[in-house]
Structure formats: C-alpha cells, structure tokens
N, C-alpha and C positions, 0 to 999 in steps of 0.2 A: 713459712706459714705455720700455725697451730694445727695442734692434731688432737684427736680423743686416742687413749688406749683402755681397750672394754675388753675384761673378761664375763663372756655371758654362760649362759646355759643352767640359772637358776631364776625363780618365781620373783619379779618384786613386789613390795605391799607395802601397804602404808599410806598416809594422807597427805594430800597436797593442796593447795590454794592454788586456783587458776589466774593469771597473769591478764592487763588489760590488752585488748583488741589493738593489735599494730596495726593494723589497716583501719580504724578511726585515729588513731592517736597521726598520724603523720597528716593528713588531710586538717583535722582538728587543729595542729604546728601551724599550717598552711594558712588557716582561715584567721589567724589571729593578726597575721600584715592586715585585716580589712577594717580595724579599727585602730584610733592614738592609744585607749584606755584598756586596762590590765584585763589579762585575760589567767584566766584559774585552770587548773586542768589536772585532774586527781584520776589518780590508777592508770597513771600510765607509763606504758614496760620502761623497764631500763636496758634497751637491747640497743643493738649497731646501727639500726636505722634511724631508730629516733635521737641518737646525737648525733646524725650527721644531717637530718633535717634542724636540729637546734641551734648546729654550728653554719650553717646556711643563716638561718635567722640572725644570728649574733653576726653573721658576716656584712650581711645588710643593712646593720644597725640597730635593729632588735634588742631590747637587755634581757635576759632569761634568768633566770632564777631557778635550781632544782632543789626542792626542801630537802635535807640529810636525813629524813626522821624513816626512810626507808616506805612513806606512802605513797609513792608513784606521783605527787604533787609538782607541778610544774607552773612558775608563773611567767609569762609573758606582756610584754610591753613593746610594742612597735609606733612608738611616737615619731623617731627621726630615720626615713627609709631611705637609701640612696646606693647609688651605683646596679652592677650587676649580678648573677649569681658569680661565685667563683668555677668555673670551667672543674677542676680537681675536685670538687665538693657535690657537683652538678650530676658528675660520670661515677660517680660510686651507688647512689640508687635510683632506683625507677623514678622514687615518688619525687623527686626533684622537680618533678615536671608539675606537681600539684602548686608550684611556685606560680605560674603564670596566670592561673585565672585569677589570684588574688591583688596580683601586681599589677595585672592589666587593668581590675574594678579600680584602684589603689591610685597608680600613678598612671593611668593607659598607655603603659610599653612595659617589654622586657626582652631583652637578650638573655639568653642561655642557650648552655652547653648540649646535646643529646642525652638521654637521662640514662644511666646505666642500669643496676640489677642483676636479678636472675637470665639466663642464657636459657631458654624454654621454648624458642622458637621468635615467629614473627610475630610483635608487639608493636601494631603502628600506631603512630601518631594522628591521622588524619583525619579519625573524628573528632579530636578536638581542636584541629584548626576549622573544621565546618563551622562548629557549635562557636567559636571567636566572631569568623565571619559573619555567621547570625545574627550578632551584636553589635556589627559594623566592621570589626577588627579587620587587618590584613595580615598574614603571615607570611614568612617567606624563610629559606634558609640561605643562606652566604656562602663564599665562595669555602670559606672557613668552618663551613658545618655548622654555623650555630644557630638556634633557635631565634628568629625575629617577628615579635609581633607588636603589633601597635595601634593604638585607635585613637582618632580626635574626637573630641568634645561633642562638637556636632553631629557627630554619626553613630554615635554609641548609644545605643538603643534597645529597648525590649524586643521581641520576634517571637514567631514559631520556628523553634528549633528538634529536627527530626534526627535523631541519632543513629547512622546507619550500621552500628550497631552497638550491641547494650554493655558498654565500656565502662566498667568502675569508675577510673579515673577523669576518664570525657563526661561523664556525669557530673562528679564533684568538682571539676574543674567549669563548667559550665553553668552550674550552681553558684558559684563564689566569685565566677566571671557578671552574673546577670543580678546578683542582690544592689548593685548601684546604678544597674539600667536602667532609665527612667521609662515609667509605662510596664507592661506587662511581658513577663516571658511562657511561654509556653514550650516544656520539655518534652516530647514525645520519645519511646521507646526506651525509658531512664533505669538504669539498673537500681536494683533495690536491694540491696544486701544492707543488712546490719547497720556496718559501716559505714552508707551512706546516710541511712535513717540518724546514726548519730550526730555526722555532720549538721543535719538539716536542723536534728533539733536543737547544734550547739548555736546555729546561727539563727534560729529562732527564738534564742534566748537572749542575742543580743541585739536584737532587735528588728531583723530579716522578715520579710512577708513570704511565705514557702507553706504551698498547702498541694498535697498528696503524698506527704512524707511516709516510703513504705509500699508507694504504689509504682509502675511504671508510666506516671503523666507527672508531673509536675507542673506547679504552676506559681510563679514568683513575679510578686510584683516590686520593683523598684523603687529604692527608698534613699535617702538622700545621708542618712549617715547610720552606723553602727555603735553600741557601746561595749560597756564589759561586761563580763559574764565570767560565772563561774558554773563549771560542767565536770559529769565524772562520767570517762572512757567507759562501756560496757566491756564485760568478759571476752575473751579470745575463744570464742566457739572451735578454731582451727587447730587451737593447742588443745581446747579439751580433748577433739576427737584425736589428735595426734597421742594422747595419754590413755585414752581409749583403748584404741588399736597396741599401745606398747603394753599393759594389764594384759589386751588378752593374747597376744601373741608369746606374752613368757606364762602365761597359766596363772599370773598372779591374782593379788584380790587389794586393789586400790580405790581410796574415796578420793574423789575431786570435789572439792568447795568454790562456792563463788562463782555456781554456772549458773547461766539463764537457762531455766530450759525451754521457755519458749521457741529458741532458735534451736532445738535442735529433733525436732519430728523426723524430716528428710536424711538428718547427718544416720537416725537412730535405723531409718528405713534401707540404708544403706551396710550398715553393719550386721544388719539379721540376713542381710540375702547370705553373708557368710558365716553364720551361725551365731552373731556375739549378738550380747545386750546387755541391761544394767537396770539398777534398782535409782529410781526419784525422789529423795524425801527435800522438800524444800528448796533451798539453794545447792542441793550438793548431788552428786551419784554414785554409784558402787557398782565397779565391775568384778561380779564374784568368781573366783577360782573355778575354774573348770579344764579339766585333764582331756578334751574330746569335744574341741570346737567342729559346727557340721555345716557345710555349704549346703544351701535350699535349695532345692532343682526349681524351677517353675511350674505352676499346678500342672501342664502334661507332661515335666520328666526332663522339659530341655533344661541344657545349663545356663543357670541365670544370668546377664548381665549389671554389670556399675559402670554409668555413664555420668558424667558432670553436664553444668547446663548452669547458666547463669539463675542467683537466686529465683522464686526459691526452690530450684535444684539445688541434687545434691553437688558439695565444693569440690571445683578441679582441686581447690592444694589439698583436699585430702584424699585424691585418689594415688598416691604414691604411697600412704597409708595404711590406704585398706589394700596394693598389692603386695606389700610384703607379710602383711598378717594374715593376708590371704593363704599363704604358703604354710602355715600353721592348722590350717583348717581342713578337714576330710573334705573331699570334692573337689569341682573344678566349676570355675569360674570365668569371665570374658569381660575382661575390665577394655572399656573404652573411653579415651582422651581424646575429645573433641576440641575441644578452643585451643590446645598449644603443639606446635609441631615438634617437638624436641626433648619433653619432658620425659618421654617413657624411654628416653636411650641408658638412663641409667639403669635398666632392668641389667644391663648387658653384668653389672657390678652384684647384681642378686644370684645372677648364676654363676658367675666365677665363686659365689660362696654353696653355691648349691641348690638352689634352688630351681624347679619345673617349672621352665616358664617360657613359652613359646611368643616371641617377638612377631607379630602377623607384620605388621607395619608401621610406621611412627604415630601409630595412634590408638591400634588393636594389641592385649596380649591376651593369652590364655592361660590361667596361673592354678597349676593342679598341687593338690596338699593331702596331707603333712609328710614334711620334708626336715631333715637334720640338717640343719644348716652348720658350716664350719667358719672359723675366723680366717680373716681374708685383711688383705690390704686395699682399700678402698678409697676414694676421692668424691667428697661432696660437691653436685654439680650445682644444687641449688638451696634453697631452705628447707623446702617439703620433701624434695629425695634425700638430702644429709640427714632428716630428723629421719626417715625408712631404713637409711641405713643405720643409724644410731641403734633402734627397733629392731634391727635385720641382727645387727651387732652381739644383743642383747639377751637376744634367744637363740643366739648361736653358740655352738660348744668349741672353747678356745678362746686365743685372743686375735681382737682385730684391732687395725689401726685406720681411720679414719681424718685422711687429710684436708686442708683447706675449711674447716671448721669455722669460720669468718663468714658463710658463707650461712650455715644452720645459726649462728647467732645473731646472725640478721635479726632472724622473726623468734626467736625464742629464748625469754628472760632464764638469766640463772639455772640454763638446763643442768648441769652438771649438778651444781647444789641439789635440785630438786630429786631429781636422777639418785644421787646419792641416800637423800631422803628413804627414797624406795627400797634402798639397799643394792643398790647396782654398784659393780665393781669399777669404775670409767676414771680415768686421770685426765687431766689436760695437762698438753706438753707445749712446752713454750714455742715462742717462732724460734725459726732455725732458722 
C-alpha cells in the first residue's frame, strides 16, 4: 500500500484553490444514467472515488470523457445501458449504491454488489429500501449477498415517502429513484446538505420537477423523460475546513480560494468553540498566524462541547478535524460523535503520538491542549481520520509515516501537491 512520509513541526502558508465537492460530484456521476443525452459536469475533483464511480459508468456502458486541460470537466453520455454493476467496482466505495436509484428510474431493476468505503461503524442500507418500496419497488438480498431490487411498470409510482432517518444517500437516491414516477412524490425528513441541494439542482436543470431544494420536505413531481445539462460541482466545504483546521494547528497563515461562504456559518461556529477563526473577503479566507490558540469555556465556565448532527449542523467528517487541532489549542474540550460507531477509535493513533485525549466511549472523547506531539507510525483508517492524521503529522516534531493513504485520497484531490504548496515537508512512497 502507499504511504506519506512528513517531516513536521514548522508553520505552513501560502495559497491554495479549494477542490470541488466529492459528495456532489459522485451523486451528480450517478444521476446522469437518468437521461440518453450528454451531461457536462465541471469542477469536479480528480480523486479515487470519483474514477471508480466513472469506471462503473464506463462498465455499464456509459462513454465518459475527462477534458486534459486540468478543469475538473467531465462529460458523460449514457445512451446504451446494460448488464450489472461489476461486484470488484461495487465493494471499493460507499457511493456505489448511489447506482440504484437511477437504474431502477432507468431500467426498473438492479443487481449489485454491498457497497464498500470508509469502516466508521454501522452504515445501513434500509432506508433506502423503504424509500424504493414507496415507489413500488421490492428489494431483497440473495443467497450470494447481493443487492436486488426491481419494479414493474405498473407499480412504480409517486407516494409519501418518510425517511426514518435523515440519510444523505437514501435521500439522493430517492430523489433520482422518484424523478420518473409518474404522479407526485413527497419526501419527508430529507437531508439537506449542500450536496444534495446540488444534486436537485443538477436534476432541475435537466429537466426534473423538485421543489424544496435545501429544505427537509421535498416534493417531486414525475416527469416522463430527462435531457442534458451542463452543471458545475460547488466547493468542498469538508476540505475547506480540513485546510482550516491544518493552518491552525501548525500556527500558519493560509488563504483558501474558491470557498462558498455561505456554507460555512455552523463549520465557523465550531472552530471558535476552540479558539480559531478567519478573515472573508469574497470567495476566499485567511486563517492568520497565531502562536496561542484558546478553547472557549461556556458562558458559566463549563467545558464546551462539538457535536455533529445532520445539516445544518455542524459536519461528522470534520470532527476528526477539529480533534486533533483541538490538541493545539489551550483548554479542554468534549468532542462528541453521534451518527458513526467506530470513527473516534482512531484517537487511539493521536495518543500513541502524544497527544491528551481521554476515549469516554466510541463516541465521547475529551481532548485537553496544547500538547507536543511526536512522529509516530500511523495507519489511516478512513478519509477524514487520515486527513487528522496528516494534520496530527504536520504539527508534529519528527518524522511520521502514515500508511494506507488510498484511503485519504479517497476524498481529497492532489493533497500532497497542495500540501507541498504550503511548504510542507510530505513524500509519497510507492506501494510495496
């Protein structure tokens, strides 16, 4: 497997351009099986997940097209669709599963494989078999594990559909499942991140009836065919603050371009409970240099908590984040993970570098600072803890090696180059 090798324990600075939204861009992949005609799609990352959702595409039939000119421009054509996911393409990421609501609108059936990803706990599938059966669909798994759903002609239909609970992916997939149901659908309890608002509007551009785009109702009425469109990916709000959090955890002083800041009120309210913040001018931020980051007690004195919570709370993936820049920061803090059972086990990897940080339980830590952190030999368990540890890496004195990197490249374009940019010392080492 690939590894990083980071000598840290100096400031980085320097300007960087923010990468587009991987969690629109794979959804957006997804939605373009729902029409024959060409679909456009600019700014969007050139990371691991998204050519293994393109190489799915291309597997099915799909022609893909990536422009060389370095703008994130992607074109898509799914005129002639046939067969099944490929099983090996299927179990490499989560979003694989964003495959069936547009196959089922498409062709009404799909076989696939269980979708693979990040390892963060329990990630079920079964609101978006609800949200199918809404529609008429049946689901069912085989004796073989794999995914089978399928609808007739006759039964596929608009509904009130109640989401029991507010699932990124059973949203968007429910979304792309109900844009061909004829009659009206009604989404209750619909997650609203970014992400999905960009889906809705890519699919309202090609022609989709979808109105509370941004809310948790939706309301989609069924329409008998789709055309093409051309859409550009918003910013990766996840990587800002991921860039965020590395500025201040090494003391540097870094601009980020190319951010929305509309999306990020909650991310900013999250980062002052542990002393950081940044300057706004237009599309861009600045996080300035400061030698004496300070965790905020709560107006009586107790110690503040960061809790995640579906938008617009603050993001579970960036509370691995804000735990290890937490560890920079005077004070103490009580970061809690709510939605994933297994995320916070990578703390165990913070303190073998050094780091005060009390494990309450797979979901509570206590993270007291500022703390020397040392290089350490370390294993990325997922996207958002390999990019902490990267962070952790960075503002540590010595060198660390950081395995399974495949894993942070998931979700994060040209880290190293960028990284580099800044002035960071970081190699990548081949696979072994």
């Amino acid at each position: 497997m690939s590894s990083y090798t980071i000598r840290g324990g100096k400031p980085l600075s320097g300007e960087i351009v923010t990468s587009g939204n991987k969690n629109s861009a794979l959804p957006c992949i997804a939605a373009a099986l729902l029409t024959e005609e060409e679909i456009i799609l600019h700014n969007v990352p050139d990371i691991e997940d998204v050519r293994v959702m393109l190489s799915i595409m291309e597997s099915i039939g799909a022609a893909v097209v990536r422009e060389v000119d370095k703008t994130g421009t992607i074109h898509i054509r799914a005129t002639n669709i046939r067969g099944n996911i490929p099983e090996d393409l299927a179990q490499k990421i989560r979003a694989s599963i964003l495959f069936a609501g547009p196959m089922l609108a498409r062709t009404g059936k799909i076989v696939l494989a269980p979708p693979g990803g990040d390892v963060i706990g329990l990630r079920r599938l079964d609101t978006h078999f609800l949200a199918f059966s809404a529609l008429g669909a049946y689901s069912s798994i085989d004796k073989n594990g794999m995914l089978q759903i399928e609808v007739s002609k006759d039964k596929y239909c608009g509904n009130e559909i109640f989401l029991d609970e507010m699932s990124v992916t059973a949203t968007e997939n429910a979304v792309m499942a109900a844009v061909y149901a004829p009659g009206k659908t009604v989404i209750r309890n619909a997650a609203s991140e970014p992400h999905i608002q960009d889906l809705c509007n890519l699919l309202i551009s090609m022609g989709a009836d979808i109105s509370g785009c941004g809310s948790n109702l939706l309301t989609i009425k069924g329409v008998r065919s789709l055309h093409g469109s051309e859409f550009t990916i918003g910013s990766d709000y996840i990587e800002i603050g991921s860039f965020v959090g590395l500025a201040a955890a090494t003391h540097g002083d870094v601009v980020i371009h190319g951010v929305d800041t509309s999306q990020l009120p909650i991310i900013r309210t999250g980062f002052r409970k542990i002393g950081i913040n940044w300057e706004e001018s237009g599309k861009s931020i600045r996080i300035l240099p400061n030698k004496k980051w300070i965790i905020q007690p709560d107006l009586s004195g107790m110690i503040p908590k960061i809790d995640d919570a579906p938008w617009p709370g603050f993001p579970a993936d960036l509370l691995s984040i804000v735990t290890v820049v937490a560890t920079q920061s005077q004070g103490t803090v009580l970061v809690h993970e709510k939605m994933f059972e297994s995320r916070m086990f990578f703390i165990d990897m913070l303190i073998r570098m050094g780091a005060r940080i009390i494990l309450c339980d797979p979901h509570r830590a206590v993270v007291s600072g500022p703390v020397l952190l040392h290089g350490a030999l370390v294993t990325s368990p997922d996207i958002r803890a390999g990019m902490a540890l990267v962070i952790a890496s960075l503002c540590a004195q010595g060198e660390s090696v950081i395995q399974n990197v495949y894993q942070i490249e998931r979700g994060y374009e040209n880290l190293c180059e960028k990284l580099q940019i800044l002035g960071a010392d970081i190699k990548k080492n081949k696979k072994i």
